[in-house]
PDB file of N, H, CA, C and O in Angstrom:
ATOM      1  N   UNK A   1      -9.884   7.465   9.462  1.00  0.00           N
ATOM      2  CA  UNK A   1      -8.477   7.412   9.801  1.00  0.00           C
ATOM      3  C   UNK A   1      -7.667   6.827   8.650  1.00  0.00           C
ATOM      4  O   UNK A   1      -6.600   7.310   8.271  1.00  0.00           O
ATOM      5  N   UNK A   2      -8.156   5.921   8.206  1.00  0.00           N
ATOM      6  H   UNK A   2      -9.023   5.529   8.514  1.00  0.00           H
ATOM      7  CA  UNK A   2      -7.350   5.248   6.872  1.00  0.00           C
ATOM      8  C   UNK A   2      -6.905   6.169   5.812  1.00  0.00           C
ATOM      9  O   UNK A   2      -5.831   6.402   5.258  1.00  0.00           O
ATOM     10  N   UNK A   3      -8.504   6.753   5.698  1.00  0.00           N
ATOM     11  H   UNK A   3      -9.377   6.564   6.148  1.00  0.00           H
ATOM     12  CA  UNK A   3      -8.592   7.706   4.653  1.00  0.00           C
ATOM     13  C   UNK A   3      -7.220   8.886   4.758  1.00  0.00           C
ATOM     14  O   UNK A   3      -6.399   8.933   3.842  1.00  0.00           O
ATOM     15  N   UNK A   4      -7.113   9.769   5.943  1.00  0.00           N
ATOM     16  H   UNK A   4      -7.780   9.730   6.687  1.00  0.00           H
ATOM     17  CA  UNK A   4      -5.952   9.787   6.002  1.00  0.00           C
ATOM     18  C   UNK A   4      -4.634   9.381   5.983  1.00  0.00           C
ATOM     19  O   UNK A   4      -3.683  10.156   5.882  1.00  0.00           O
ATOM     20  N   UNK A   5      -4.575   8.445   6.056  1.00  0.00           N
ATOM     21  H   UNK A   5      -5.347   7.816   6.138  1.00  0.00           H
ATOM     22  CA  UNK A   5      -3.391   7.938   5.954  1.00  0.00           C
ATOM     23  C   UNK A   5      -3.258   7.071   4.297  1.00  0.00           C
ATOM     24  O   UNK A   5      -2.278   6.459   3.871  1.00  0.00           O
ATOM     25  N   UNK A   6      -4.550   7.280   3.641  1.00  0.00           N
ATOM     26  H   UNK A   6      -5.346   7.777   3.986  1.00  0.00           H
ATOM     27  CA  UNK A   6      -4.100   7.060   2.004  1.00  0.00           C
ATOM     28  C   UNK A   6      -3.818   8.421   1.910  1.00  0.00           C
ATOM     29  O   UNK A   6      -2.588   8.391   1.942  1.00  0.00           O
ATOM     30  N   UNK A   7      -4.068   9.363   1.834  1.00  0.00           N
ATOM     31  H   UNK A   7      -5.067   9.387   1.808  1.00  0.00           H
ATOM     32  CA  UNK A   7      -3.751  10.859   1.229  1.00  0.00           C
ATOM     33  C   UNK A   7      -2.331  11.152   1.570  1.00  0.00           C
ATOM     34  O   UNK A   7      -1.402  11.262   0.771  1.00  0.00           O
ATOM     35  N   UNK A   8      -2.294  11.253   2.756  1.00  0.00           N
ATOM     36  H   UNK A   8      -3.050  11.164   3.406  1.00  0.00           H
ATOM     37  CA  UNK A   8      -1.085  11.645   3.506  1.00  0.00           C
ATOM     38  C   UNK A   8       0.259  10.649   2.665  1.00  0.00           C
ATOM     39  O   UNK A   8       1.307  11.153   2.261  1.00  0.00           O
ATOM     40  N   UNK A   9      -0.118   9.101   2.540  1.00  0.00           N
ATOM     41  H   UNK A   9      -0.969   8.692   2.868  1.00  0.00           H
ATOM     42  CA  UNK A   9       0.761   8.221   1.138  1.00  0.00           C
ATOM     43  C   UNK A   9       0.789   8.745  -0.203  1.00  0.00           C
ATOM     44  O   UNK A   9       1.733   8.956  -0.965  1.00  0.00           O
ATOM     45  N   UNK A  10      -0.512   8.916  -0.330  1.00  0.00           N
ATOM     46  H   UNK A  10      -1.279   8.745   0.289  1.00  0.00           H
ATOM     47  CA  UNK A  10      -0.547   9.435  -1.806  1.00  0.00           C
ATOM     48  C   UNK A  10       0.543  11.121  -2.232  1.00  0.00           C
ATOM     49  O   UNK A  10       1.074  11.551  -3.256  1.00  0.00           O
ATOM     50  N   UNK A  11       0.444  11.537  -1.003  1.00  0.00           N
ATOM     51  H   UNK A  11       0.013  11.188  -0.171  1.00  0.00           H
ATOM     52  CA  UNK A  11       1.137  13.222  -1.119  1.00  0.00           C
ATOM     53  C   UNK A  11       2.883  12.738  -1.082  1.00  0.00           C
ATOM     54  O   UNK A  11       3.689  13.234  -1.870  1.00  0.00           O
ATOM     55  N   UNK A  12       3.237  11.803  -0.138  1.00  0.00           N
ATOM     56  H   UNK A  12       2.582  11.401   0.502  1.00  0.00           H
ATOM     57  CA  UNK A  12       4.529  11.447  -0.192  1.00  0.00           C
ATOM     58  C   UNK A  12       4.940  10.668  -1.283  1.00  0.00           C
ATOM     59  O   UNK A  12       6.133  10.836  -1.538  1.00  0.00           O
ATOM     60  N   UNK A  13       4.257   9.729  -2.147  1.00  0.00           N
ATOM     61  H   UNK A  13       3.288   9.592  -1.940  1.00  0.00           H
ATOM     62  CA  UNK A  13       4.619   9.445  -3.086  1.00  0.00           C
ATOM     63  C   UNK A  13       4.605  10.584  -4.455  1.00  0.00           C
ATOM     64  O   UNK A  13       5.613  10.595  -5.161  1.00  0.00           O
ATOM     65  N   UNK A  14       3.770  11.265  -4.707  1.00  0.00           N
ATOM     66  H   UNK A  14       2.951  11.257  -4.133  1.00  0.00           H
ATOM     67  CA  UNK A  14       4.117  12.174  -5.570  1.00  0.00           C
ATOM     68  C   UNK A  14       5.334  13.130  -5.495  1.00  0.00           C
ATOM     69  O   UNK A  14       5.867  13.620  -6.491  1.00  0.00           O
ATOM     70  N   UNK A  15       5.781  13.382  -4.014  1.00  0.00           N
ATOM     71  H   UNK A  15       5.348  12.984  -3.205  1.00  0.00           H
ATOM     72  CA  UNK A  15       6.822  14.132  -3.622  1.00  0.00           C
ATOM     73  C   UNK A  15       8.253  12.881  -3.824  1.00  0.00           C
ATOM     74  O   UNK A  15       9.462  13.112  -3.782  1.00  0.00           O
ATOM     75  N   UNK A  16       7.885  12.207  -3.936  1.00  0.00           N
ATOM     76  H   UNK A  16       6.903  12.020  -3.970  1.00  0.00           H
ATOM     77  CA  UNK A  16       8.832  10.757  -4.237  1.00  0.00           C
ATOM     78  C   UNK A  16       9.267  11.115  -5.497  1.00  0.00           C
ATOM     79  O   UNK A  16      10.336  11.683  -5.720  1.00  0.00           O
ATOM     80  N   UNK A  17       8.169  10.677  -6.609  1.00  0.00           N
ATOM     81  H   UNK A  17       7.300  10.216  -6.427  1.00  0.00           H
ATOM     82  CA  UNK A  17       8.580  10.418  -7.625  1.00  0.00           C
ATOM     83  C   UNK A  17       8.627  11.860  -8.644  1.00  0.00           C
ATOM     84  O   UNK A  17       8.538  11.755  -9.867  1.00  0.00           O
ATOM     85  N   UNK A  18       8.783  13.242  -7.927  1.00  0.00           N
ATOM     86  H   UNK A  18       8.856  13.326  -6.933  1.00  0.00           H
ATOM     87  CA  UNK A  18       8.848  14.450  -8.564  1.00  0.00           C
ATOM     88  C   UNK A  18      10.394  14.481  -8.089  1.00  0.00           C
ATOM     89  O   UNK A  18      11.015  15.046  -8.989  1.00  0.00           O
ATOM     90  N   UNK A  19      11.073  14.191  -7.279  1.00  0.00           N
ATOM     91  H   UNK A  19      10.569  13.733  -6.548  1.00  0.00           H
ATOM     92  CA  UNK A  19      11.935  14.835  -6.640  1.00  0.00           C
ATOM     93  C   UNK A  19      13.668  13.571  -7.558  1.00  0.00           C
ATOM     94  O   UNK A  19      13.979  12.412  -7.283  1.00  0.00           O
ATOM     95  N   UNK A  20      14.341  14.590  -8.626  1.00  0.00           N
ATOM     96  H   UNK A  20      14.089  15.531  -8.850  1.00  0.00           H
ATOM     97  CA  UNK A  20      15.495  14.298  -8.525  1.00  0.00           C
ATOM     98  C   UNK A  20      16.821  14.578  -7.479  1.00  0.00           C
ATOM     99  O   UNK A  20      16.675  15.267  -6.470  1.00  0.00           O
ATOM    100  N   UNK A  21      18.001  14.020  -7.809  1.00  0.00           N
ATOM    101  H   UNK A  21      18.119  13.460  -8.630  1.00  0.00           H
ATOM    102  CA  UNK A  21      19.099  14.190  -6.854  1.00  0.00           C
ATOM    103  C   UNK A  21      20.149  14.796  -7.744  1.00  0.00           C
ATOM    104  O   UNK A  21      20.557  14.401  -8.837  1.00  0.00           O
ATOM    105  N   UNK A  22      20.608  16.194  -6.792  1.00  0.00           N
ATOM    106  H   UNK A  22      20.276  16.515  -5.905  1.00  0.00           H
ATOM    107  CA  UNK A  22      21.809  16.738  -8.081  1.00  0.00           C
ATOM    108  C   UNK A  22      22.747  16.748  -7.078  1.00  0.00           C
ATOM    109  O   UNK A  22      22.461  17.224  -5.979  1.00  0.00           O
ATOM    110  N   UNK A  23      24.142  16.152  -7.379  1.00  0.00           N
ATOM    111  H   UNK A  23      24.374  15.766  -8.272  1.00  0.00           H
ATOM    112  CA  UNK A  23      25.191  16.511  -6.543  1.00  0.00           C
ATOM    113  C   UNK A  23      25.312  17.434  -6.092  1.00  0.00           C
ATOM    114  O   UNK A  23      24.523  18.362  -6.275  1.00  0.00           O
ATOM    115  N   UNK A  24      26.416  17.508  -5.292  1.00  0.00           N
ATOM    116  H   UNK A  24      27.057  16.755  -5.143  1.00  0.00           H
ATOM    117  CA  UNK A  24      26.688  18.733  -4.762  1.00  0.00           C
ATOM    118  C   UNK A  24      26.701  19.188  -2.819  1.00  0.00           C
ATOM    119  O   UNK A  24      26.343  18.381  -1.961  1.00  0.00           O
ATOM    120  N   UNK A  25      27.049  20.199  -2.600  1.00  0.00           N
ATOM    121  H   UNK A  25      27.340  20.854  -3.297  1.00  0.00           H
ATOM    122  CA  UNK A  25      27.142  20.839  -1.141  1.00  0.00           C
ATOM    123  C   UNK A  25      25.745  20.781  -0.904  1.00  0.00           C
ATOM    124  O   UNK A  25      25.080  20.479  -1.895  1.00  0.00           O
ATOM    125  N   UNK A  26      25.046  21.017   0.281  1.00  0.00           N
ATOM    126  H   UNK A  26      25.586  21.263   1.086  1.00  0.00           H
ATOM    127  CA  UNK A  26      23.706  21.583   0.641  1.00  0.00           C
ATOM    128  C   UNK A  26      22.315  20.526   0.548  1.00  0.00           C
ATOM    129  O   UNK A  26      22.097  19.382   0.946  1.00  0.00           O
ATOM    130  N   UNK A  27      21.435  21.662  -0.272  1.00  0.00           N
ATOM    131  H   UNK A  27      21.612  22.592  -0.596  1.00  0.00           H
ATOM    132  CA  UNK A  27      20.317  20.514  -0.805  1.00  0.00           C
ATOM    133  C   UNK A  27      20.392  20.073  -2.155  1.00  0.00           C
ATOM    134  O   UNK A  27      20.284  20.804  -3.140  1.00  0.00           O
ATOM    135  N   UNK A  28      20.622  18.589  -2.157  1.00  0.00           N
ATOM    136  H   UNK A  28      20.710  17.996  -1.357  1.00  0.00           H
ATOM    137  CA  UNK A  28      21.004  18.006  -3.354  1.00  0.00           C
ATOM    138  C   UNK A  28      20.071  17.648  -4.478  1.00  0.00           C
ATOM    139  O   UNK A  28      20.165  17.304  -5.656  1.00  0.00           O
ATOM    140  N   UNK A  29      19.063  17.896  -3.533  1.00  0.00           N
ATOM    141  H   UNK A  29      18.986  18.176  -2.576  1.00  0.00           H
ATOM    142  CA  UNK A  29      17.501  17.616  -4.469  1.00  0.00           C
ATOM    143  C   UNK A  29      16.542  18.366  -4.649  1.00  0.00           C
ATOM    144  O   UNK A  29      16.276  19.055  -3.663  1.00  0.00           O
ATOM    145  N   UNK A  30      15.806  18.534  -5.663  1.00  0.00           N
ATOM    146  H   UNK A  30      16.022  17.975  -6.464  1.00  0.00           H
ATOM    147  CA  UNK A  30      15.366  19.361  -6.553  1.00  0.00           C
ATOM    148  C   UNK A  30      14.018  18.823  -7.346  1.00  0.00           C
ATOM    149  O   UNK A  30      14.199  17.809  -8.021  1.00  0.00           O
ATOM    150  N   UNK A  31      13.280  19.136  -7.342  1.00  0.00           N
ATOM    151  H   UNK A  31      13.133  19.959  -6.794  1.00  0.00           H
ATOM    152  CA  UNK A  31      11.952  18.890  -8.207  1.00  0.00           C
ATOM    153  C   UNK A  31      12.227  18.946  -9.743  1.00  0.00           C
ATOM    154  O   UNK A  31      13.051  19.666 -10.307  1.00  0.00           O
ATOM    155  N   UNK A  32      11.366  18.037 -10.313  1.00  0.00           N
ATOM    156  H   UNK A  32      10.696  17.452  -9.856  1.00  0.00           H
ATOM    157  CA  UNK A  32      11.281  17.944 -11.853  1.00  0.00           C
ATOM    158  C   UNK A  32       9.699  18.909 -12.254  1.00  0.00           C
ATOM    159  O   UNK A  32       9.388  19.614 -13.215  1.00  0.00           O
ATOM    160  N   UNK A  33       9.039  18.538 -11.096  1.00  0.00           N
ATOM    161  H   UNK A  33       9.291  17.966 -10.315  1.00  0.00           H
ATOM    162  CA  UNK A  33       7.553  19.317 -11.687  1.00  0.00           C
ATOM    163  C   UNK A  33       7.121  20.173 -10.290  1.00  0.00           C
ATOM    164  O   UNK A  33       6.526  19.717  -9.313  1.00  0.00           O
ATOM    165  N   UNK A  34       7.550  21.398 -10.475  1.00  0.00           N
ATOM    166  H   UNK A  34       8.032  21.769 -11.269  1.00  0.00           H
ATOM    167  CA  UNK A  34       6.931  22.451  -9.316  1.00  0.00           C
ATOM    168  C   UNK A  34       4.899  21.669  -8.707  1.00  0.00           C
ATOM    169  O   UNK A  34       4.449  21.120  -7.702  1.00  0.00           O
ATOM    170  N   UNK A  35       4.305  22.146 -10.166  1.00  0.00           N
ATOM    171  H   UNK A  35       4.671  22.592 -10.983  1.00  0.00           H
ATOM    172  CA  UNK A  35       3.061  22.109  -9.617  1.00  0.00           C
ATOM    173  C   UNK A  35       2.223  20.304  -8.584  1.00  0.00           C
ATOM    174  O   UNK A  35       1.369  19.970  -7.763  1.00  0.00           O
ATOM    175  N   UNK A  36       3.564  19.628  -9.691  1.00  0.00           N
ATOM    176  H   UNK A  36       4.257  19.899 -10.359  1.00  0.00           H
ATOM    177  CA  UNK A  36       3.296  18.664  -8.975  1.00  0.00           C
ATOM    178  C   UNK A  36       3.530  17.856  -7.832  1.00  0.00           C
ATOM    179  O   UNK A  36       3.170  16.733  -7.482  1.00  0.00           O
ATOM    180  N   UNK A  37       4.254  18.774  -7.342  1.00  0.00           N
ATOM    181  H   UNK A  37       4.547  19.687  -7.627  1.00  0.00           H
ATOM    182  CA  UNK A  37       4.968  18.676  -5.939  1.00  0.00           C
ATOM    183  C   UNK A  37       4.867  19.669  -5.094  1.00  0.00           C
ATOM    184  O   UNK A  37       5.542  19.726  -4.066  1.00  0.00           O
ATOM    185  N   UNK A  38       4.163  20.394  -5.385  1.00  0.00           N
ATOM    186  H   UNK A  38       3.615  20.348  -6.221  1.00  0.00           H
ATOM    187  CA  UNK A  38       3.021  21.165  -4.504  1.00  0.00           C
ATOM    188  C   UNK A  38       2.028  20.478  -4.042  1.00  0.00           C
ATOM    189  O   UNK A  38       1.713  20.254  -2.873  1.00  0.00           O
ATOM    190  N   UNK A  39       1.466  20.097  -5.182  1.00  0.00           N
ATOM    191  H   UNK A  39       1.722  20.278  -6.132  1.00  0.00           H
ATOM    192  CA  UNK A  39      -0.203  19.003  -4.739  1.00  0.00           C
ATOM    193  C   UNK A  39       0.426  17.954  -3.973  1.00  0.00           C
ATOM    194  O   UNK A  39      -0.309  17.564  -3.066  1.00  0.00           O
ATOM    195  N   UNK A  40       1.855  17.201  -4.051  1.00  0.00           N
ATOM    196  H   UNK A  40       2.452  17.518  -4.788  1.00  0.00           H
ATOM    197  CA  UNK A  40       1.937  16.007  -3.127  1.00  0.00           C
ATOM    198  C   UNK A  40       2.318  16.759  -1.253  1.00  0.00           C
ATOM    199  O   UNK A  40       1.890  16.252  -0.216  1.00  0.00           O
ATOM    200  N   UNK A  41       3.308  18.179  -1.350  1.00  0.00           N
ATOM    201  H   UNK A  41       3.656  18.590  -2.193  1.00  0.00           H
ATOM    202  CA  UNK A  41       2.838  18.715  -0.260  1.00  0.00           C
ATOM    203  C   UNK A  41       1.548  19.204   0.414  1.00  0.00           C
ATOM    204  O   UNK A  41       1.278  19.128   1.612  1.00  0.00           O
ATOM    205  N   UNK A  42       0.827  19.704  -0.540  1.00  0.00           N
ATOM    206  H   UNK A  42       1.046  19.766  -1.514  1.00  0.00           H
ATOM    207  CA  UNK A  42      -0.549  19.688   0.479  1.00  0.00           C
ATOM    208  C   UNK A  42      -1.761  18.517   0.584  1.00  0.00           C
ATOM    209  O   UNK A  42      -2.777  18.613   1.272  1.00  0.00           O
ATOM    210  N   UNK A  43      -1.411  17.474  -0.217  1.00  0.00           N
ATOM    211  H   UNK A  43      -0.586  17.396  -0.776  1.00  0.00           H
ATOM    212  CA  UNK A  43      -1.945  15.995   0.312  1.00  0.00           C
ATOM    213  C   UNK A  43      -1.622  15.553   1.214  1.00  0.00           C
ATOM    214  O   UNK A  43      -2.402  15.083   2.043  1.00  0.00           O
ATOM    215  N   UNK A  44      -0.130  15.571   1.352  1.00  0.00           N
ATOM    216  H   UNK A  44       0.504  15.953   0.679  1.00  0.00           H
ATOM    217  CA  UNK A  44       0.660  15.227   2.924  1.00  0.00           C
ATOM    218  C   UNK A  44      -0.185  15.808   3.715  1.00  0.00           C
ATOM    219  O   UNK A  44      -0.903  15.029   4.341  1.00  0.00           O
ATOM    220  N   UNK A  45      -0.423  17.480   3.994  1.00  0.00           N
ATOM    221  H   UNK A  45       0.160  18.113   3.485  1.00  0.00           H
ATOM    222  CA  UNK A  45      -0.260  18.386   4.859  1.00  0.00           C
ATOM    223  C   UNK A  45      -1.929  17.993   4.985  1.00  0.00           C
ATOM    224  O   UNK A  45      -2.353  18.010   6.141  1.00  0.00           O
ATOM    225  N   UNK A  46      -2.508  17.786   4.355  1.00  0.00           N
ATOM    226  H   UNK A  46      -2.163  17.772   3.416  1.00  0.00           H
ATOM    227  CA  UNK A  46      -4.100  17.220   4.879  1.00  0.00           C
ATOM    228  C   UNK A  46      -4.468  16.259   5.192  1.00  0.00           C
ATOM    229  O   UNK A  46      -5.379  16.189   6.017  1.00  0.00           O
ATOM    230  N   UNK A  47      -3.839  15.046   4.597  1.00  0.00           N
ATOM    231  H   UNK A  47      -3.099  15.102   3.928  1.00  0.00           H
ATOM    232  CA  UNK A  47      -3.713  13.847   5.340  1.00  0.00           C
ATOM    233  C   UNK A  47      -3.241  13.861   6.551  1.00  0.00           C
ATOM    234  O   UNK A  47      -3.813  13.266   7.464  1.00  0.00           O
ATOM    235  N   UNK A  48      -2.181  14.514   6.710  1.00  0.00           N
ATOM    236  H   UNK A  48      -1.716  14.998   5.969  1.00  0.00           H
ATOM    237  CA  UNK A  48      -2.002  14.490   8.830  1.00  0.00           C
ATOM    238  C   UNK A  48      -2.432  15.176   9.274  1.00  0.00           C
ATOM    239  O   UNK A  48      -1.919  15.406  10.369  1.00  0.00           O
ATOM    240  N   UNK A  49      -3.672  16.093   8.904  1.00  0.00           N
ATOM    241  H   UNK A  49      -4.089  15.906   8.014  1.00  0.00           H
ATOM    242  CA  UNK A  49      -4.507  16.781   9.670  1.00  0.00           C
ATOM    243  C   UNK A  49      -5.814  16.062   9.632  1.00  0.00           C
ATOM    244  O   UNK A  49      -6.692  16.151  10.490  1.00  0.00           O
ATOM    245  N   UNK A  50      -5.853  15.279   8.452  1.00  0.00           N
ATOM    246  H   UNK A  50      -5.139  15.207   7.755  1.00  0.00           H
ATOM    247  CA  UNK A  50      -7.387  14.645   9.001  1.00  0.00           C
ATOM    248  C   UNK A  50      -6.929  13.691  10.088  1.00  0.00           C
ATOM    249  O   UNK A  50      -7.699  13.628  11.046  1.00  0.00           O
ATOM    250  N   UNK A  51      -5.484  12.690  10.166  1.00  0.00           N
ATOM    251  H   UNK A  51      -4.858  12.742   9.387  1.00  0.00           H
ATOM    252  CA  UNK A  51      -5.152  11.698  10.944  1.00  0.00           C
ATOM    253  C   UNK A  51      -5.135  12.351  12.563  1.00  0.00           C
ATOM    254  O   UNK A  51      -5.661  11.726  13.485  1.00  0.00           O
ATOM    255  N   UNK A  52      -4.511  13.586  12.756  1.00  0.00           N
ATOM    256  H   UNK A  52      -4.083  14.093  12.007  1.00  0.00           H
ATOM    257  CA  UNK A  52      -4.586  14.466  14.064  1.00  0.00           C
ATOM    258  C   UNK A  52      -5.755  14.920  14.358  1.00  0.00           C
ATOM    259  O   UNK A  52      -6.200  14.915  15.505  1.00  0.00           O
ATOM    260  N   UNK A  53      -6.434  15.405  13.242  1.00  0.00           N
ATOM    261  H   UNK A  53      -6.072  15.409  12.310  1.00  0.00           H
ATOM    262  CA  UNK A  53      -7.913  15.413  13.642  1.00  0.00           C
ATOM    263  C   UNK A  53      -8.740  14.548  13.978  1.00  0.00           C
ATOM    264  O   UNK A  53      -9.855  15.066  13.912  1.00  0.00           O
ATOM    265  N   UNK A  54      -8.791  13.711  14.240  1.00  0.00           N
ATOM    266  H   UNK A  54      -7.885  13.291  14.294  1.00  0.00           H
ATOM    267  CA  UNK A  54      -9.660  12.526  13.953  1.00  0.00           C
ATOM    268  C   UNK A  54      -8.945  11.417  15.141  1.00  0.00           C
ATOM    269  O   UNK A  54      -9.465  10.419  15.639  1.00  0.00           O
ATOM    270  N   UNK A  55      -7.509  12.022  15.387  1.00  0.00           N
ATOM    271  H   UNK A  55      -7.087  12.833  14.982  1.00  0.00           H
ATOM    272  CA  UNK A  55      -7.053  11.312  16.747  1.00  0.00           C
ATOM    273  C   UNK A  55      -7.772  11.747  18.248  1.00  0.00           C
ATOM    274  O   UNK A  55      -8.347  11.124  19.140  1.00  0.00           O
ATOM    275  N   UNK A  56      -7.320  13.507  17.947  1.00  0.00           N
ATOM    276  H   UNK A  56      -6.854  14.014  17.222  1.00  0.00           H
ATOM    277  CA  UNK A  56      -7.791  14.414  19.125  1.00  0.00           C
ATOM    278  C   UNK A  56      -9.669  14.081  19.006  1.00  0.00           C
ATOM    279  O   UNK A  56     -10.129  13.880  20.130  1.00  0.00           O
ATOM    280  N   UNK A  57     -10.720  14.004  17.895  1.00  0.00           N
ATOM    281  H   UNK A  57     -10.347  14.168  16.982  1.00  0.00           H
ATOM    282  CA  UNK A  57     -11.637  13.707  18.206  1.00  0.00           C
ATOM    283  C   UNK A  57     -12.565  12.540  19.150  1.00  0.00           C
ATOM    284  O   UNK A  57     -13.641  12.529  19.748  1.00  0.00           O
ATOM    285  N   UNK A  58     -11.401  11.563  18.868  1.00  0.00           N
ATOM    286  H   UNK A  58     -10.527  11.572  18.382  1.00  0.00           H
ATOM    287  CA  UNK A  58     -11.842  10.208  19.678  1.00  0.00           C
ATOM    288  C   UNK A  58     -10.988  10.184  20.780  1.00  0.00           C
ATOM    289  O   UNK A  58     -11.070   9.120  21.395  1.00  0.00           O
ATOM    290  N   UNK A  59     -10.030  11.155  21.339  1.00  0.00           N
ATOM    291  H   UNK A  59      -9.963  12.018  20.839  1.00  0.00           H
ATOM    292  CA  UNK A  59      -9.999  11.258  22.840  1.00  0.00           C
ATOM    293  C   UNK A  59      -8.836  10.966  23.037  1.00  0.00           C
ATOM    294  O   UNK A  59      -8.517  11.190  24.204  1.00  0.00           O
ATOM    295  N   UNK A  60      -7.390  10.234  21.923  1.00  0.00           N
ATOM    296  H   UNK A  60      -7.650  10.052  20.975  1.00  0.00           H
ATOM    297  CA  UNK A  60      -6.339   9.638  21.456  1.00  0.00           C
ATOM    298  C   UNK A  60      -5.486  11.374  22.130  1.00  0.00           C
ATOM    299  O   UNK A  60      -4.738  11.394  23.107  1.00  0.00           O
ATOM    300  N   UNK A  61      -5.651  11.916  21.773  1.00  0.00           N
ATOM    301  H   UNK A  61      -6.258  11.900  20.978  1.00  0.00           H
ATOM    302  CA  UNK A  61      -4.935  13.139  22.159  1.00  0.00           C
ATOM    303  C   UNK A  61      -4.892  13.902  23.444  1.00  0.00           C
ATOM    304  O   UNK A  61      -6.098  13.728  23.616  1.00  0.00           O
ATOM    305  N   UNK A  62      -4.622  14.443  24.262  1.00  0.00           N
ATOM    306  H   UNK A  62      -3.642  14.584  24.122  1.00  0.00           H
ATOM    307  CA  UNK A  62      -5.093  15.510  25.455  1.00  0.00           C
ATOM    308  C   UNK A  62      -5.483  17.021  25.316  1.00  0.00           C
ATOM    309  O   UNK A  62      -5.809  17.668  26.311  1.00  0.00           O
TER     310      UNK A  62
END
């Protein structure tokens, strides 16, 4: 469970520190490094699947 929840940190911080702010209408923010803010989205996206996985396994879920 931890383990998830370092990955799932580790994916939001890379999406942290890739992501500038440009003025403006809409979405104001914008990536500095595509590839590297890919890898912090699918660290996220596996980290809360091992954490959901691993909830629903021990019975935490219905």
């Amino acid at each position: 469970m931890y383990f998830g929840i370092a990955v799932a940190g580790l994916g939001v911080l890379l999406l942290a520190f890739t992501t500038k702010w440009q003025g403006g209408w809409g979405y104001p923010y914008r990536t500095t490094n595509k590839p590297l803010a890919r890898l912090g989205w699918l660290l996220l996206l596996i980290g809360l699947a091992i954490l959901i996985g691993m909830a629903y396994l021990n019975g935490q879920l219905g």
